[in-house]
BAGUMI-182800 format. One line per 4 residues: number of its first residue (from 1); for each residue z, x, y of N, C-alpha, C, O, CB. Coordinates in steps of 0.001 Angstrom, whole numbers, plus 500000, padded with zeros to 6 digits. Atoms other than C-alpha are relative to their C-alpha. Glycine has a CB too. Layout:
<atoms>
NUM = Z X Y Z X Y Z X Y Z X Y Z X Y ~ ...
</atoms>
This chain:
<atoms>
1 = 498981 498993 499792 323502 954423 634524 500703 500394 498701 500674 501596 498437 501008 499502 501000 ~ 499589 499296 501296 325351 954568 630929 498464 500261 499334 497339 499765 499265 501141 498940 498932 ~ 501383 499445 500871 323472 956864 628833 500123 500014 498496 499609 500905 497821 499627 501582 500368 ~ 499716 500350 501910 324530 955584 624933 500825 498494 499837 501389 497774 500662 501358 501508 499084
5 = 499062 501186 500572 326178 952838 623414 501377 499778 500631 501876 498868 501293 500297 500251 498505 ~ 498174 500326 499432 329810 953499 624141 500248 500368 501156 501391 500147 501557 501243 500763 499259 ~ 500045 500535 498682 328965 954066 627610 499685 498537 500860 499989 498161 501992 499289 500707 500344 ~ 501113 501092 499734 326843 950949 627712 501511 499181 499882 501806 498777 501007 498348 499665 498723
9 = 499095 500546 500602 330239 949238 626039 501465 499800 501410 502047 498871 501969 500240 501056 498535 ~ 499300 499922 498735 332424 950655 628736 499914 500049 501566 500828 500193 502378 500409 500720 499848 ~ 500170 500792 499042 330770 949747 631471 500076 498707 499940 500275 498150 501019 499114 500212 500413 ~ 500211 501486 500099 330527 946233 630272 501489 499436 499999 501795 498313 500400 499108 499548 498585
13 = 498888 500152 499707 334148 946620 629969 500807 499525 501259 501423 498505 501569 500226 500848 499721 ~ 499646 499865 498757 334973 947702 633158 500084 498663 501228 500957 498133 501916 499091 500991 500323 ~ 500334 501015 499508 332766 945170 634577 500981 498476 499628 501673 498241 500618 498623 500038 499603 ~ 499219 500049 500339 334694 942857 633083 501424 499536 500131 501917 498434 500373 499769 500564 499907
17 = 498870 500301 499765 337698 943154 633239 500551 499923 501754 501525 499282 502147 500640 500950 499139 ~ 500210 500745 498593 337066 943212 637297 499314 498237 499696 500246 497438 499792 498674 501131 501047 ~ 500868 501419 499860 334962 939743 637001 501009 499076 499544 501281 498269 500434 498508 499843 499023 ~ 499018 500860 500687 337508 937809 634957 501039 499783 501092 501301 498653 501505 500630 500670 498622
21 = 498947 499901 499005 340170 938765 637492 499617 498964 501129 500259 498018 501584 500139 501531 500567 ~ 500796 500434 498686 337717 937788 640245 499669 498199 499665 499725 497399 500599 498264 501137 500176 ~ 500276 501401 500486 336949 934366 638739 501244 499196 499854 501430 498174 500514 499280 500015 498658 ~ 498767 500874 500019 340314 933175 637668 500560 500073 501617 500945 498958 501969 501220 500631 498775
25 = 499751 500504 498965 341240 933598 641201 499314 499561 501247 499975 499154 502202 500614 500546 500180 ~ 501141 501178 499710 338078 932048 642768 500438 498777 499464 500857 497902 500222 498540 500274 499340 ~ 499760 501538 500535 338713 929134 640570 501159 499334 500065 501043 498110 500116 499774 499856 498715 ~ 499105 500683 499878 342161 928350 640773 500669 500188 501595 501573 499443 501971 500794 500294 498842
29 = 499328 499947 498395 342970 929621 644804 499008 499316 500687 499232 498261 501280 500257 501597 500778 ~ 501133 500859 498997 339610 928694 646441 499640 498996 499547 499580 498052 500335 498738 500564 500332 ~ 500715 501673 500263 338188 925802 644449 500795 499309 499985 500800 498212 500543 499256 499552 498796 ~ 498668 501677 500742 341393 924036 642882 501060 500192 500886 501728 499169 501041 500966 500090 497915
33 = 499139 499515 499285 343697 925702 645127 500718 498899 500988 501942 498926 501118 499362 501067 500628 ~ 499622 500808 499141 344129 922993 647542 500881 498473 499332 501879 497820 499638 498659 499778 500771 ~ 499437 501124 500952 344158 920291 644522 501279 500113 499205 502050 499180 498979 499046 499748 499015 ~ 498686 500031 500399 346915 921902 642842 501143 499825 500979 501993 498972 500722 500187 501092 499358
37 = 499158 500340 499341 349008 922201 645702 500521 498413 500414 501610 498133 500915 499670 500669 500827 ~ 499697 501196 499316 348719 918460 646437 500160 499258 498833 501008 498380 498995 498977 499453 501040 ~ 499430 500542 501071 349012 917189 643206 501424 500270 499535 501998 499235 499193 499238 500281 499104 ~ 498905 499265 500442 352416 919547 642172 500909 499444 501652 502124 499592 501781 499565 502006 499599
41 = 499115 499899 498998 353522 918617 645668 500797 501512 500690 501938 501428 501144 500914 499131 499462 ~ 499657 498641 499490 353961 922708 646867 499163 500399 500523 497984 500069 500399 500351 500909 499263 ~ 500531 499485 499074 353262 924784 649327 498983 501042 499903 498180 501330 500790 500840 500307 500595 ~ 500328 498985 500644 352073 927676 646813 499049 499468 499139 499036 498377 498568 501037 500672 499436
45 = 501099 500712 502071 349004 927610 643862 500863 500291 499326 501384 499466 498575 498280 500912 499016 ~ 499254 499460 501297 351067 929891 641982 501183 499047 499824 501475 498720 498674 500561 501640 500146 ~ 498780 500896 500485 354220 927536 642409 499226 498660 499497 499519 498085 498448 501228 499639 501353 ~ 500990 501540 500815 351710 924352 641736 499841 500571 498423 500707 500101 497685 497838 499652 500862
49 = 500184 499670 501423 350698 925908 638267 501253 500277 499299 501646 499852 498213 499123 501153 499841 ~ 498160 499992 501054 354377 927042 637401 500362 498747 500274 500492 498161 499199 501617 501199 500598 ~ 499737 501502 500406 355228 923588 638161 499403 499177 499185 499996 498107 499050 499953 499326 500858 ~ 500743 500678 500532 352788 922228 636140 500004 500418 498912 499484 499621 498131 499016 499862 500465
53 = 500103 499314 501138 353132 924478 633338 498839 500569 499279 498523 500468 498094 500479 499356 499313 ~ 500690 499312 500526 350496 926604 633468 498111 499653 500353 498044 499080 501441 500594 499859 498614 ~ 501375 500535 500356 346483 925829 633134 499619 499171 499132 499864 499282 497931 499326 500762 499722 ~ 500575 500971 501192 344990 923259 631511 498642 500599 498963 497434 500364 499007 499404 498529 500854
57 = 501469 499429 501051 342645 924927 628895 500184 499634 498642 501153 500001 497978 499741 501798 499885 ~ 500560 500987 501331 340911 922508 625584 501311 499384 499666 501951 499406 498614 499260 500899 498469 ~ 498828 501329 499813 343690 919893 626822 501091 500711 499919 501873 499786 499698 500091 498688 498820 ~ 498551 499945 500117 346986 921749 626637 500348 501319 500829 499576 502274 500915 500520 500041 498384
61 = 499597 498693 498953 348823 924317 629029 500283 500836 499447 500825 500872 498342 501008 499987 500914 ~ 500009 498666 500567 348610 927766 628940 500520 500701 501517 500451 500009 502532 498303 500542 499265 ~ 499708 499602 499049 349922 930229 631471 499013 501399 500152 498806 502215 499254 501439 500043 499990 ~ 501118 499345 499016 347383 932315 633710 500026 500885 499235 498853 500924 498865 500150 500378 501559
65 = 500392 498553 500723 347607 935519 631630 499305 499594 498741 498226 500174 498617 501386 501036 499591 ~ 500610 500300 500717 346627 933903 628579 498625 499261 500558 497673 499925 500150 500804 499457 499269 ~ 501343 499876 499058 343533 932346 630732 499230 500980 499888 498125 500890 499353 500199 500051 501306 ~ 500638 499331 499585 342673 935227 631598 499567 500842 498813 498402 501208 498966 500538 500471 501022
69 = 500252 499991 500671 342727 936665 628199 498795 499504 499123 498032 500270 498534 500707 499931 500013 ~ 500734 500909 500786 340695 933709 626515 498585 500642 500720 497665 501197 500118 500434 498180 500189 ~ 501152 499614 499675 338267 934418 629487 499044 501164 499526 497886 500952 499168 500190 500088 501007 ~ 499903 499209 499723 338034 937706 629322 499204 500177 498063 498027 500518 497946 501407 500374 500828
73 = 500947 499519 501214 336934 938149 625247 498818 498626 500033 497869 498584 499251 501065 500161 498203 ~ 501416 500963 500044 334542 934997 626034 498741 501193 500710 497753 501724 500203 500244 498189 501282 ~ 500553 499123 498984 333213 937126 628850 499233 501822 499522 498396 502677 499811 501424 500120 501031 ~ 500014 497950 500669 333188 940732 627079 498810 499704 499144 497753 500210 499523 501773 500868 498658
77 = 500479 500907 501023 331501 938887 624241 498634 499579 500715 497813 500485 500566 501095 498699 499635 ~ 501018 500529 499184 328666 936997 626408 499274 501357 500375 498143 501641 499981 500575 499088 501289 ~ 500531 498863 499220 328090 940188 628265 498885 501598 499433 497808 502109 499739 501404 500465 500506 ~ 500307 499420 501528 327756 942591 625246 498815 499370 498946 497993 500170 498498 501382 499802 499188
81 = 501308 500607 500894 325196 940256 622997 499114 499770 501229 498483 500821 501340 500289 498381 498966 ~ 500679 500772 499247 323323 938560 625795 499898 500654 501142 498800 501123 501440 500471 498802 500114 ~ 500536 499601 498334 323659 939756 629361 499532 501306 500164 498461 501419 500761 501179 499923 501155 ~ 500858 499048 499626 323199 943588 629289 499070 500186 499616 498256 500673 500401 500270 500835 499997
85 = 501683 499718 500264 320093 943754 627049 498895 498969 500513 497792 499415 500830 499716 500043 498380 ~ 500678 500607 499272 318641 940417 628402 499299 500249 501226 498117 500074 501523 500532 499333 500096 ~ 500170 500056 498536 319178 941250 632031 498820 501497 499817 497663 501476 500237 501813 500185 501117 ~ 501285 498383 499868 317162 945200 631482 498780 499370 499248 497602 499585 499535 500589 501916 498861
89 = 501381 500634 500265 315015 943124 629458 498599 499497 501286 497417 499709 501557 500526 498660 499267 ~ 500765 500992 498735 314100 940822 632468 499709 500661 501115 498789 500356 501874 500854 498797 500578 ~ 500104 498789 498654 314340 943462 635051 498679 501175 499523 498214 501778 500491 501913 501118 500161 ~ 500617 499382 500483 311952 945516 633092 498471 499721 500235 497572 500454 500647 500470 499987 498948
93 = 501321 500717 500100 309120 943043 632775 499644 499388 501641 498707 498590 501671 500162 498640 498734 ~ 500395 500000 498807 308908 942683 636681 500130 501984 500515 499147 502380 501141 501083 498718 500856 ~ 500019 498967 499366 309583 946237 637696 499632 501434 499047 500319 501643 498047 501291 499958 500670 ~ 500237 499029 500966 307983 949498 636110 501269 500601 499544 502056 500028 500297 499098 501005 500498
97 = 498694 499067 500083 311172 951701 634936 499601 501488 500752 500064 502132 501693 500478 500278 498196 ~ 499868 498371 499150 309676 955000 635488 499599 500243 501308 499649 501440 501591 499170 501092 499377 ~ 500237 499846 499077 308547 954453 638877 500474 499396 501221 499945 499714 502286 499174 499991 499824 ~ 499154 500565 499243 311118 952169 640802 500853 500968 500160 501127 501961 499486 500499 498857 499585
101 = 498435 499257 499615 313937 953441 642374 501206 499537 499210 501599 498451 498784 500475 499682 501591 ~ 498807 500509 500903 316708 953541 640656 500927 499051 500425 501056 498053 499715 500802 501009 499642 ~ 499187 500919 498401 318976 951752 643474 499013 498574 499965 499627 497511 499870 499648 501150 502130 ~ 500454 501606 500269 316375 948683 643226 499401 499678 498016 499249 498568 497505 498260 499693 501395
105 = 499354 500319 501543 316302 948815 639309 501032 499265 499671 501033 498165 499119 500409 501020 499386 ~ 498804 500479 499954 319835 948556 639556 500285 498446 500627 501096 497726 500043 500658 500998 500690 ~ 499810 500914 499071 319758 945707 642065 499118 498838 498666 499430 497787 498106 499246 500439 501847 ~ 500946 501535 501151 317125 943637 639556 500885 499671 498935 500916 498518 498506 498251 500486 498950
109 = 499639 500236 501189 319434 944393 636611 501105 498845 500401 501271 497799 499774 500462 501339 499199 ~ 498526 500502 499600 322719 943141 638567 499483 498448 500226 500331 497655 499816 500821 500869 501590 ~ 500359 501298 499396 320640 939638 639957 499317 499876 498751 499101 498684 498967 499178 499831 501508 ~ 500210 500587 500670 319049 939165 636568 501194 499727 499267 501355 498552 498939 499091 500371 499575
113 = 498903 500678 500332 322627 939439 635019 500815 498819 500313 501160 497927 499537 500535 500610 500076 ~ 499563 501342 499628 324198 937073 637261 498797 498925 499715 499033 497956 500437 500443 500007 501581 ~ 500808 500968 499794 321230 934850 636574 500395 498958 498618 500360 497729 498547 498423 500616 500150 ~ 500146 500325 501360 321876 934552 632759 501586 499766 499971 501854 498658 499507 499240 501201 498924
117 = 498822 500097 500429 325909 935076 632725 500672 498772 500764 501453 498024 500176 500656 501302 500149 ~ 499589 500951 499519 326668 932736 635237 500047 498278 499836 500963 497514 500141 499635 500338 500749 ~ 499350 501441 500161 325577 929170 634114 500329 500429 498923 501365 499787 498747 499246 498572 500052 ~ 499578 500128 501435 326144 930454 630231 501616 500082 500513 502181 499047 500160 499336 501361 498768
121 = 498290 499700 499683 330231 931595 631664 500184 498211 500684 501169 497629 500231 500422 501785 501624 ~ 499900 501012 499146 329768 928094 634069 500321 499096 498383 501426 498639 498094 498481 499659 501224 ~ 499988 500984 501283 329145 926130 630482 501539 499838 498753 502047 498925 498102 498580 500670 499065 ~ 499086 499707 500892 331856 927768 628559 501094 499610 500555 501961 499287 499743 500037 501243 499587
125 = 499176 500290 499180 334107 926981 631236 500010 498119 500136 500922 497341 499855 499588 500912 501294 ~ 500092 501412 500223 332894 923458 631586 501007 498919 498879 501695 497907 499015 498620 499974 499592 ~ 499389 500576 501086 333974 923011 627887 501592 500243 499666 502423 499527 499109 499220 500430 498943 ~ 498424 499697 499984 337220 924987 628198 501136 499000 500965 502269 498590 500712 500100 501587 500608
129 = 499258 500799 498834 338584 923098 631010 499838 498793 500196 500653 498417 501038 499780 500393 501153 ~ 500416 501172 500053 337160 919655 630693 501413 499320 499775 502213 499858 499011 498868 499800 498961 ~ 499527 500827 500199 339394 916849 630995 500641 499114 498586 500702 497885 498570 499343 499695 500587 ~ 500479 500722 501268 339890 915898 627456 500965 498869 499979 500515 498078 499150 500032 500921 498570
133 = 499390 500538 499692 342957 913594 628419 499042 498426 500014 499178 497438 499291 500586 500722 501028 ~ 500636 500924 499670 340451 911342 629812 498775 499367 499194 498035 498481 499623 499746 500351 501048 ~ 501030 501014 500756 338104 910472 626685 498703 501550 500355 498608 502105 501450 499644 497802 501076 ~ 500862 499332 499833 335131 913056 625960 498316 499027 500627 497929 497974 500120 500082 500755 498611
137 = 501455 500613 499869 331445 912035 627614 498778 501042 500072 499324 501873 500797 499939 499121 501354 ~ 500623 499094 500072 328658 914373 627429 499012 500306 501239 498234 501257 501170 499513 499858 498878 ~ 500400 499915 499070 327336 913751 630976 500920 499976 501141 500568 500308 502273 499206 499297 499952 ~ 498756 499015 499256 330667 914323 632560 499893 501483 499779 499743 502186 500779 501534 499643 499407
141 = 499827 498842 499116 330824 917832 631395 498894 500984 500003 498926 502214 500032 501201 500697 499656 ~ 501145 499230 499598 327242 918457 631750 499982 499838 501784 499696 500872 502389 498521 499338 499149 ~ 499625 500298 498763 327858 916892 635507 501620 501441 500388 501851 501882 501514 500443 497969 499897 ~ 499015 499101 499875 330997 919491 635163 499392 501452 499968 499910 502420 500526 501011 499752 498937
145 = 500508 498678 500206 328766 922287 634229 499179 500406 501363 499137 501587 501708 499057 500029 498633 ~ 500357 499407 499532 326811 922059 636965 500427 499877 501493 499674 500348 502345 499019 499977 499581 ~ 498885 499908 498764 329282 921544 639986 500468 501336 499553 500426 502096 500521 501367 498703 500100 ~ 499596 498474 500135 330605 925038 638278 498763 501030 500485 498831 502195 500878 500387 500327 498319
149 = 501529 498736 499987 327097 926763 638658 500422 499765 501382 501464 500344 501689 497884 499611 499362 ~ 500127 500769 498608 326856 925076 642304 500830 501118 500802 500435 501911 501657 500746 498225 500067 ~ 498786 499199 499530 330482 926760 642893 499796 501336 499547 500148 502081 500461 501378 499469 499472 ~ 499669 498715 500557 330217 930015 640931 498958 501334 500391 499289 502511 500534 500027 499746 498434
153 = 501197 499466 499995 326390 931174 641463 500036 500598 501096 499479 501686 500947 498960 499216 499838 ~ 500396 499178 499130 326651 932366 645197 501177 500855 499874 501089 502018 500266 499633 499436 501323 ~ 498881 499212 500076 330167 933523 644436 499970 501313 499406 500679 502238 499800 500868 499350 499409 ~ 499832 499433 501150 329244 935501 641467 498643 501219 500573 498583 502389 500195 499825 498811 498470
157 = 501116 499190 499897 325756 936833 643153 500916 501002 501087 501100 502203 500891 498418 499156 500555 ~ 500121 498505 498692 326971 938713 646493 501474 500768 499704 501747 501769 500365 499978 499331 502242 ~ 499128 499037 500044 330463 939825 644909 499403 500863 498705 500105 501814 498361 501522 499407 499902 ~ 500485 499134 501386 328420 941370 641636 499156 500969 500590 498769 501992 500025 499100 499119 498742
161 = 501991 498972 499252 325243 942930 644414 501381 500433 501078 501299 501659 501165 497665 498497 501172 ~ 499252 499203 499139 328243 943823 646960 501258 500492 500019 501588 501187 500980 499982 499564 500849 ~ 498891 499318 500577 331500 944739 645396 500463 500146 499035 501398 500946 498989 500714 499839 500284 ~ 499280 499887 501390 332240 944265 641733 499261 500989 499688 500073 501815 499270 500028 498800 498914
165 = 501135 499259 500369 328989 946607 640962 500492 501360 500575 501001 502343 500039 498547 499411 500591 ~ 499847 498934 499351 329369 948796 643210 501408 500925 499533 501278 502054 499059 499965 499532 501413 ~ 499161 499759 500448 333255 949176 642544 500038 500550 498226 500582 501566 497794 500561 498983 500440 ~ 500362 499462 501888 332394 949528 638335 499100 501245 499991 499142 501956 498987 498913 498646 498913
169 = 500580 498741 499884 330107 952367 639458 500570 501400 500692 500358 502579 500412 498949 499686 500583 ~ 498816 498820 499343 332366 954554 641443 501012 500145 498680 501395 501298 498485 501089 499294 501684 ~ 498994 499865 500594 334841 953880 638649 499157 500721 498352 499915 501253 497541 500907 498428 500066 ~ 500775 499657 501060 332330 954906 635752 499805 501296 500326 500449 502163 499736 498799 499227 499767
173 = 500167 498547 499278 331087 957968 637748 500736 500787 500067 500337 501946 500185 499782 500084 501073 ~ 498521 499506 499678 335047 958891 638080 500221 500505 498233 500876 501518 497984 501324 498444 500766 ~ 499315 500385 501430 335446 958333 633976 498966 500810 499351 499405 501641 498557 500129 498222 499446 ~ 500656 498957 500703 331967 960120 632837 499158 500946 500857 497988 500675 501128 499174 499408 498989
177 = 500402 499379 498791 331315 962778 635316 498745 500986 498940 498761 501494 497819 501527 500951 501036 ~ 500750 499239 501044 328049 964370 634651 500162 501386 500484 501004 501545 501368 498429 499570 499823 ~ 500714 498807 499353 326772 968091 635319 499054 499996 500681 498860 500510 501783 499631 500752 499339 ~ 501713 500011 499053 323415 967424 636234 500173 499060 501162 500835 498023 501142 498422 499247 498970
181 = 500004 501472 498668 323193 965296 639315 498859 499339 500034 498745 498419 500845 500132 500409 501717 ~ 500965 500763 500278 320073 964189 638247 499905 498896 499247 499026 498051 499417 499348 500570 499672 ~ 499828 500280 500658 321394 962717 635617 500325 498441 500295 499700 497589 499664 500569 500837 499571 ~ 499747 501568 499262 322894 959230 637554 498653 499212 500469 498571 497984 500505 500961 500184 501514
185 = 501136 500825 499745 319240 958633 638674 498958 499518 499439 497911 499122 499951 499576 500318 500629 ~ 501183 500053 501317 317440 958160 635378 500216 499221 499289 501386 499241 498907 499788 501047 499093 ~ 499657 500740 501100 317298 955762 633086 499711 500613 498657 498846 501331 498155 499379 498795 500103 ~ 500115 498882 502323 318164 956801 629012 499095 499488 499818 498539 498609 500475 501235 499699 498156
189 = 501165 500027 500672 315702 956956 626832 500256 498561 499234 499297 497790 499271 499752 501382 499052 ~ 499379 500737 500509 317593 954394 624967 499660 498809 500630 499316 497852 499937 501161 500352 499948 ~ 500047 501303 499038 317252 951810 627847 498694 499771 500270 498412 498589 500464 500756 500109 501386 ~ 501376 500065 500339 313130 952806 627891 499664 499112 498526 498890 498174 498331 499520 501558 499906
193 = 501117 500444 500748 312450 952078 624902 501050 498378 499596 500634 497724 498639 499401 501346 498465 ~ 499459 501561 500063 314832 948563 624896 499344 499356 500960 499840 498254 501193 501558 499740 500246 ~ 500812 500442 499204 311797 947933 627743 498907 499714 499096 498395 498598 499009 499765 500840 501088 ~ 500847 499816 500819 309507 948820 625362 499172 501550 500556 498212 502036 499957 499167 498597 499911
197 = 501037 498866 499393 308193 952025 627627 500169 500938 499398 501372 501141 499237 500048 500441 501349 ~ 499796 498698 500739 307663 955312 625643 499814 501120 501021 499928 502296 500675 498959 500175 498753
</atoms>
């Protein structure tokens, strides 16, 4: 769907800055959500973490906006080198370009992305959040890395294939409206020949 660079850029944005959102509160309402409350002794996450002073991220508290920050240029970063040219890479070499539908193109690119961003984001997370209080071991937070995949991977597949995607494409479509209407169902030339197809 972007057809240059600084489309390519601002979709990855977009994306993004939805996913980060979507993750920090996956991870601290549904997974930990229960643990903070019972540790802080409250009825609330958000009052458990303000009681607690914040998140624990590479041993010392931080408060949720900065989180989400840290995530968020890890994430931009990951997404940008690695996930969008990987994932059209990988989607490429199973499905022709010029003769798929664009709609299951799309669908290969979105399930090879989550394939690649998810344990690399699961890992980075592992190391950000690890325990360090408790003495470093290197099969704790490989055992940490992959209780995050475990947790993150179905989370990350059906809200990226049934609402974050979808939502970043309505909002892209809104931001670079074309003329042609043909134009949304084609892949750039740009994205051919990063297949290798001429």
């Amino acid at each position: 769907m972007p057809q240059n660079k600084f489309q390519r850029l601002m979709f990855a944005l977009i994306t993004v800055i939805i996913t980060v959102h979507a993750y920090v509160f996956f991870s601290l309402y549904v997974v930990n959500g229960s643990t903070l409350m019972a540790i802080n002794e409250e009825t609330s996450v958000i009052s458990a973490i303000n009681k607690q002073g914040g998140v624990m991220l590479l041993g010392q508290m931080l408060p949720i906006w900065a989180i989400i920050i840290v995530e968020f240029c890890l994430a931009y970063s990951l997404e940008i080198f690695v996930g969008q040219p990987l994932s059209f890479k990988l989607a490429s070499k199973v499905f022709d370009v010029k003769t798929t539908h664009p709609v299951l193109f799309e669908t290969a690119i979105i399930c090879a992305t989550v394939g690649i961003m998810c344990p690399a984001m699961s890992f980075i997370a592992a190391f950000l959040y690890y325990p360090y209080y408790m003495g470093f071991n290197i099969f704790t937070l490989l055992a940490n890395w992959l209780k995050l995949v475990c947790f993150n991977f179905p989370f990350a597949y059906f809200t990226q294939l049934f609402f974050i995607q979808p939502i970043v494409r309505t909002i892209f479509k809104l931001i670079f409206v074309r003329n042609d209407k043909d134009s949304n169902n084609t892949i750039s030339k740009q994205d051919k020949e990063l297949a290798g197809v001429r």
